[in-house]
C-alpha positions, 0 to 999 in steps of 0.5 A: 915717519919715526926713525927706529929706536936703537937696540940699546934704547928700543922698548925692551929697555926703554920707559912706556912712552918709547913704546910708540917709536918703531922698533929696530928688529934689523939691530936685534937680528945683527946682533943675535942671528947667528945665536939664534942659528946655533940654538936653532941648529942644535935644538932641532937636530938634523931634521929642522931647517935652522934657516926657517927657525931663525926666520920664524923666530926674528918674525916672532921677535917682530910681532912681540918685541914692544911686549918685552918688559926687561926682566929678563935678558933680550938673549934668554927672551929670544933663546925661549922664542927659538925653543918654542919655534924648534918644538913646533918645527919638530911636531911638524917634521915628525908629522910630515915624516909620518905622513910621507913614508914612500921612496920619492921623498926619501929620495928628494932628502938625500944630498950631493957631495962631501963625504963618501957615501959610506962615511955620511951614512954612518955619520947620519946614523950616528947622529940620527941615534943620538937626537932619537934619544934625546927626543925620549927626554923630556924637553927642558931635560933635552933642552939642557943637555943640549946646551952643556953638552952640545952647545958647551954653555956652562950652568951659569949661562944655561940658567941665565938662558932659560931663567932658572937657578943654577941648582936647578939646571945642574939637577936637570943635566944630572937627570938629562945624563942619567935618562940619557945613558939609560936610554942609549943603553936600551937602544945598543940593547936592542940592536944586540937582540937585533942583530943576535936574532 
């Protein structure tokens, strides 16, 4: 039995003929998890399972760790496997939103504890606002703003992230914010005539 290759030396840095040692995936999830959970946290929004995102994603990683060629940071590789595995949990939740629309389940969602209810209602509903936003935008414009506004990453550490120039990623968060106040305004539009009727 082969012992696994240290993080520093596995295939994602090492030359073609390492590429047969087993891979430390445990090393690269002691490393990263708690990224990953934050990304995963943020980018799915209240309704995506963090946990299962991160889980998901180190499988991936798992599976596809010996493709890796080195070009790019094992933080930005892994940052763009958790964006696809947050999309793909996010067309799941909404389909299984859509699909479970009685009572029972609205019930089975709710929780016990921490703030009053009033409190985590208006919590909820503020939060629940700005990721329906959000979903509006489209992904790499979401994507951004999450990260800056969110997150607190700074434009260079965006770009690193999702492999774009700086420029590029300070274009996408102008456009982001712009699409984004727009849309929050349309949304308080709404709810004046709402609550104007």
């Amino acid at each position: 039995m082969r012992r696994p290759v240290p993080l520093a030396r596995a295939p994602l840095l090492a030359p073609d003929a390492a590429r047969d040692a087993p891979v430390d995936v445990a090393a690269l999830f002691r490393a990263h998890a708690r990224d990953v959970m934050r990304w995963a946290a943020r980018l799915g929004g209240p309704d995506v399972d963090a946990e299962d995102v991160v889980q998901e994603v180190f499988l991936v990683a798992n599976r596809r760790l010996r493709t890796f060629d080195g070009r790019a940071a094992v933080t930005t590789w892994l940052f763009r496997a958790t964006a696809k595995v947050v999309l793909a949990a996010r067309r799941k939740q909404r389909l299984r939103r859509w699909l479970s629309r009685t009572p029972e389940a609205a019930a089975a969602t709710m929780s016990a504890g921490g703030p009053t209810p009033s409190e985590a209602l208006e919590r909820g509903r503020e939060i629940s606002d700005v990721y329906r936003i959000l979903d509006r935008l489209p992904e790499t414009q979401r994507r951004v703003l999450i990260l800056f506004e969110i997150e607190g990453l700074s434009t260079q550490e965006i770009a690193e992230l999702v492999g774009a120039k700086i420029a590029t990623v300070r274009v996408w968060l102008f456009r982001a914010r712009a699409r984004f106040l727009e849309e929050r305004e349309r949304s308080l539009d709404a709810v004046s005539k709402e609550v104007a009727r």
